[in-house]
Structures are given as structure tokens and as C-alpha cells.
C-alpha positions in Angstrom: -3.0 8.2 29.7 -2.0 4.5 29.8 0.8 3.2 27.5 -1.0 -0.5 27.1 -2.6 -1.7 24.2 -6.3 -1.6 24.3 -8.1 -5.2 23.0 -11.9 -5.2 22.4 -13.8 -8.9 22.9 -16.7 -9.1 21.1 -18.5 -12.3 21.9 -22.1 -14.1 22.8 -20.7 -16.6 25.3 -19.7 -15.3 28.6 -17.4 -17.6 29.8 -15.3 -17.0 26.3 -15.6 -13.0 27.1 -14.4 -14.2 31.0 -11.4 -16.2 30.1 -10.0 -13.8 26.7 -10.2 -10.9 29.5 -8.7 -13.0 32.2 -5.8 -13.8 30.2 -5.8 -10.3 28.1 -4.7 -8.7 31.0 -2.7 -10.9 33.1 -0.3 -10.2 29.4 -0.8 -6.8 30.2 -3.7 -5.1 27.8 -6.1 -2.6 28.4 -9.6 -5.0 27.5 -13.3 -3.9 27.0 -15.7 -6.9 26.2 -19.5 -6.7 24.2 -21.9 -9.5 24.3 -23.4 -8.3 20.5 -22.0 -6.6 17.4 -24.4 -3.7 18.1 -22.9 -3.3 22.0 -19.4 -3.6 19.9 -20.0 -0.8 17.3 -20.7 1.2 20.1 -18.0 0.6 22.6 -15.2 0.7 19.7 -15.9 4.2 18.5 -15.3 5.2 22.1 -12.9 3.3 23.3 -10.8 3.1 20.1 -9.1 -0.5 20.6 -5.8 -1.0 18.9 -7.4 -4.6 17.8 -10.7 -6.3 17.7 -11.6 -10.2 18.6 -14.5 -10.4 17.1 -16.9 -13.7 17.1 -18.8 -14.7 13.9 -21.9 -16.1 15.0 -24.0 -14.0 17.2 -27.4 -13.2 17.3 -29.3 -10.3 15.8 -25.9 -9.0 13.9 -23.1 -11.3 13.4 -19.7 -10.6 13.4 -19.0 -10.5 9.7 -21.8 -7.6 9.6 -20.1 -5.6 12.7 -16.5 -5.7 10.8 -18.2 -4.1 7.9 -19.4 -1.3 10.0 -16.3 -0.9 12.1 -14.6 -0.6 8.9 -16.5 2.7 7.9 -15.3 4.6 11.0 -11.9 6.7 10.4 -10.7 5.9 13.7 -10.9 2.4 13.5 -9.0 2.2 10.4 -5.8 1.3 12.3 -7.5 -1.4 14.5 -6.6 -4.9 14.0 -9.5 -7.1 13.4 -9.1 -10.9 14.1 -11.7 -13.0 13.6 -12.6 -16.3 16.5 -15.3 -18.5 15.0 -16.1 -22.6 15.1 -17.5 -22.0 11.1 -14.7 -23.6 9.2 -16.6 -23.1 5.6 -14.3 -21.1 3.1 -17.1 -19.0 2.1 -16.8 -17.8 5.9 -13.4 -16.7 6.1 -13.7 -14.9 2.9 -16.7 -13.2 3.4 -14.4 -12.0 6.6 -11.6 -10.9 4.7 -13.4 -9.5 2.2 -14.9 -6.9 5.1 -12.0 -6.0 6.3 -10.6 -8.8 8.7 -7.1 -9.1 9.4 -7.1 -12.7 10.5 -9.5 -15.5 11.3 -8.8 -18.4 13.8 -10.6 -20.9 14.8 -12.0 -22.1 18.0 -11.6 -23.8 20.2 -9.2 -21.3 21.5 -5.9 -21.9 23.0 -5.2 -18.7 25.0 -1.3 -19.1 24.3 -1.6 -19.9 21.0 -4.0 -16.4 20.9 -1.5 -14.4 22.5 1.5 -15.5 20.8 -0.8 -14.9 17.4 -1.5 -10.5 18.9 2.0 -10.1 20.1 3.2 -11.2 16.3 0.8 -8.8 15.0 1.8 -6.0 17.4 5.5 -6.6 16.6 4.9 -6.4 12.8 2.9 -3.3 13.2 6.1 -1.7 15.2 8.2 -2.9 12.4 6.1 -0.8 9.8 6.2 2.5 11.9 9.7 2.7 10.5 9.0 2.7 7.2 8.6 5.3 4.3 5.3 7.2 5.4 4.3 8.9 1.9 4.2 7.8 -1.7 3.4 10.2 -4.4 2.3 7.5 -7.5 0.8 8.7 -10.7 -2.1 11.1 -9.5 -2.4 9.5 -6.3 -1.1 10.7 -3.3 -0.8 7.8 -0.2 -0.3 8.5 3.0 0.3 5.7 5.7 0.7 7.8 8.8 -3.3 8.9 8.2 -4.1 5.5 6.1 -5.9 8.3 3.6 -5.6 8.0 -0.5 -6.1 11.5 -2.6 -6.3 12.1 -5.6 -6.3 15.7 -6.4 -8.9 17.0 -4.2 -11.1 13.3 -3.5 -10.1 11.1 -0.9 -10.7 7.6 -0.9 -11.1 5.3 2.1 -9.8 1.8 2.0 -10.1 -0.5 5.0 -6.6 -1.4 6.3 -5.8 -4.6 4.4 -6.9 -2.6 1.0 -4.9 0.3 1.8 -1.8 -1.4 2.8 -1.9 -4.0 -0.3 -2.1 -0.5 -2.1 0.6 0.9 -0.5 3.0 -1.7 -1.1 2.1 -1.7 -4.6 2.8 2.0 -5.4 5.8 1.6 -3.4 7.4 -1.0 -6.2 5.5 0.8 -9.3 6.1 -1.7 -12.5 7.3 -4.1 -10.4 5.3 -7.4 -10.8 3.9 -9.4 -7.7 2.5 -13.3 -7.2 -0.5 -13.6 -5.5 2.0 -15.5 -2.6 4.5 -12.4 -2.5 1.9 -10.1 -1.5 0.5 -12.5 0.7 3.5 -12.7 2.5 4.4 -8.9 1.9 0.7 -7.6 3.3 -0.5 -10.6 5.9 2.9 -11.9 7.1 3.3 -15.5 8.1 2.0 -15.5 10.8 -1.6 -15.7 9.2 -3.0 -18.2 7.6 -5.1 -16.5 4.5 -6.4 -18.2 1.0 -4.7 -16.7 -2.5 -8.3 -16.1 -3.3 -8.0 -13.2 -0.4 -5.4 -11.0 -2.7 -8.1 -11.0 -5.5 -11.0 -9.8 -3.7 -8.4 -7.2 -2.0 -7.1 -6.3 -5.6 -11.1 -5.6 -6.5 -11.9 -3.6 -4.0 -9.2 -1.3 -4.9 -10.3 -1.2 -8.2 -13.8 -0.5 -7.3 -12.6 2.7 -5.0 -9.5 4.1 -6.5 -10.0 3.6 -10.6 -9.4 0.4 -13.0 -5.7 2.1 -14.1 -4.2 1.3 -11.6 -3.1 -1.4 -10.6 -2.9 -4.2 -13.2 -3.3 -8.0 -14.2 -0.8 -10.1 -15.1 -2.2 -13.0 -16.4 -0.8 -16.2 -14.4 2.0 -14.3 -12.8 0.2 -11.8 -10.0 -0.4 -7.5 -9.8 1.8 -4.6 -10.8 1.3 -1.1 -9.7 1.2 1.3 -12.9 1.9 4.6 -11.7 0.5 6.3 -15.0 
């Protein structure tokens, strides 16, 4: 089996697909391309790509739609989803986070820029592997090596931005977060990503896991309660 990292390039324009694949694997990835968000769907659940570029506007399904459904397969839970679009509209880039993106640039793309962007990524990702795997909070029971949240004998699945902001939460129980620490904490510095993004994150929790969970501090940020 090869030891490279396998990129997926999901995009309508050909020449984009040609030079993202061209320079994907003079760095040294493994790279599939799709020409649609249905072709994508399809090649990610087989070929199981350690990240996604994924274009918004395409025709028939466009790529806010795709994330969404590459977000409901297990095995794509761990898959990095970065978002390369000419919209600039906020309502854009939230409705990408808010379906499970991991970053959103914006064209036109600067192939160094790009790859300087994935390696950061990669290297946080490494970085985490290290860490604490399990956290026992409350009733819940979090597991990072599977990305899988139980509670007794249900199991909940979050996306990967949901789960980690989860995560890091139940690992500092009580503890009290800005919206800019977990920012930080969850999407790094290397991505640029609207305070607004922790809130919908924060909600979606809520909506899966339970309301007494994590709380609200008014004007200060989130705190994990772990009873």
C-alpha cells in the first residue's frame, strides 16, 4: 500500500483539475480528480482521500451540497475538506462551514500558497495524533481515535469540526472559552474563519448530543459542563 497522502479535486473546470493534479503530485500526493459533486461522492467513498478540494459552484450539485453528503459517510469523517471558490459572500463561507468544511480559500489559486496551506494542515493533524485519545465527561464517552460520541448505548455522529470543538471542550470541563480561543484551539492559524463559525459549531452540538452540555456564557464564550 502506498505511504502518500491521498488528495481528492473536485472541480467543473478542467484546466483547474489539470494544474491542482499537476502540482499535487510533483509535492508528492496520491490525487483522484471529479468534474461534479455526484462523480465526487462516488470516488471519495472508494478511494477514501485524506482531504478534499472541493469547488463551490458546479452544476447540477454544488459543492456546499456534496460536503453535506461526504460528511454522513463514517469513513470520511477524518478527511479534510477545504473549500476553493471565486463567491466571496459571507453567507457562502458559512453555509460551508456550517456543512462541515474545514477551510475555504479563494480563487484565483496560487498553487504555493495552496500547498503551503495542506502541508500546515497535515502537520497539525500529526501533532494531534499524540494527544490524549479518550475522554470520559459526564455520560458521554469521546473517543478521538474513532471520531465516535456514546452515550450509554447511542452513538452520535458529528462531522469533524463538531466533534473536535467537542472534544476540546470535555477535555477542559468548567473551564470557560472565547469564541477566539477555540478558534484558535479547533481551526489553528493557519485558517482564516469568522467568530460566527464557533456558534453555528456550538449549535450543532447541541442539536445532536443534548442542550446540558455544553454551556453559554453570556459575552465571555462556552464551557463544557461535565454533569
Amino acid at each position: 500500500m502506498s505511504g502518500k497522502k491521498k488528495i481528492l479535486v473536485v472541480d467543473d473546470e478542467v484546466d483547474i483539475l489539470d494544474l491542482l493534479k499537476y502540482n499535487l503530485e510533483k509535492e508528492g500526493f496520491e490525487v483522484e480528480v471529479a468534474e461534479n459533486g455526484m462523480e465526487a461522492v462516488g470516488i471519495a467513498k472508494e478511494f477514501v482521500p485524506d482531504l478534499i478540494l472541493l469547488d463551490i459552484m458546479m452544476p447540477g450539485q454544488d459543492g456546499v451540497e456534496t460536503c453535506r453528503q461526504l460528511r454522513e459517510f463514517k469513513e470520511l469523517s477524518n478527511s479534510f475538506i477545504i473549500f476553493l471558490t471565486a463567491r466571496v459572500e459571507e453567507y457562502s463561507e458559512v453555509a460551508a462551514f456550517e456543512n462541515g468544511a474545514d477551510d475555504y480559500l479563494t480563487k484565483p489559486i496560487k498553487p504555493r500558497a495552496l500547498m503551503s496551506r495542506i502541508n500546515a494542515i497535515f502537520r497539525r493533524s500529526k501533532k494531534e495524533i499524540d494527544q490524549e485519545e479518550k475522554v470520559t465527561a459526564g455520560d458521554l464517552h469521546i473517543d478521538k481515535q474513532s471520531y465516535t460520541v456514546k452515550r450509554n448505548n447511542e452513538e452520535f455522529s458529528l462531522p469533524k469540526k463538531e466533534f473536535e470543538l467537542l472534544y476540546f471542550l470535555a477535555q477542559h470541563p468548567g473551564k470557560v472559552f472565547s469564541r477566539d480561543e477555540l478558534l484558535y484551539n479547533i481551526w489553528g492559524t493557519d485558517v482564516y474563519v469568522l467568530a460566527r463559525t464557533v456558534d453555528v459549531h456550538v449549535r450543532k452540538v447541541r442539536e445532536k448530543i443534548g442542550e446540558g452540555y455544553i454551556s453559554t456564557i453570556k459575552g465571555v464564550g462556552y464551557k463544557f459542563d461535565a454533569e
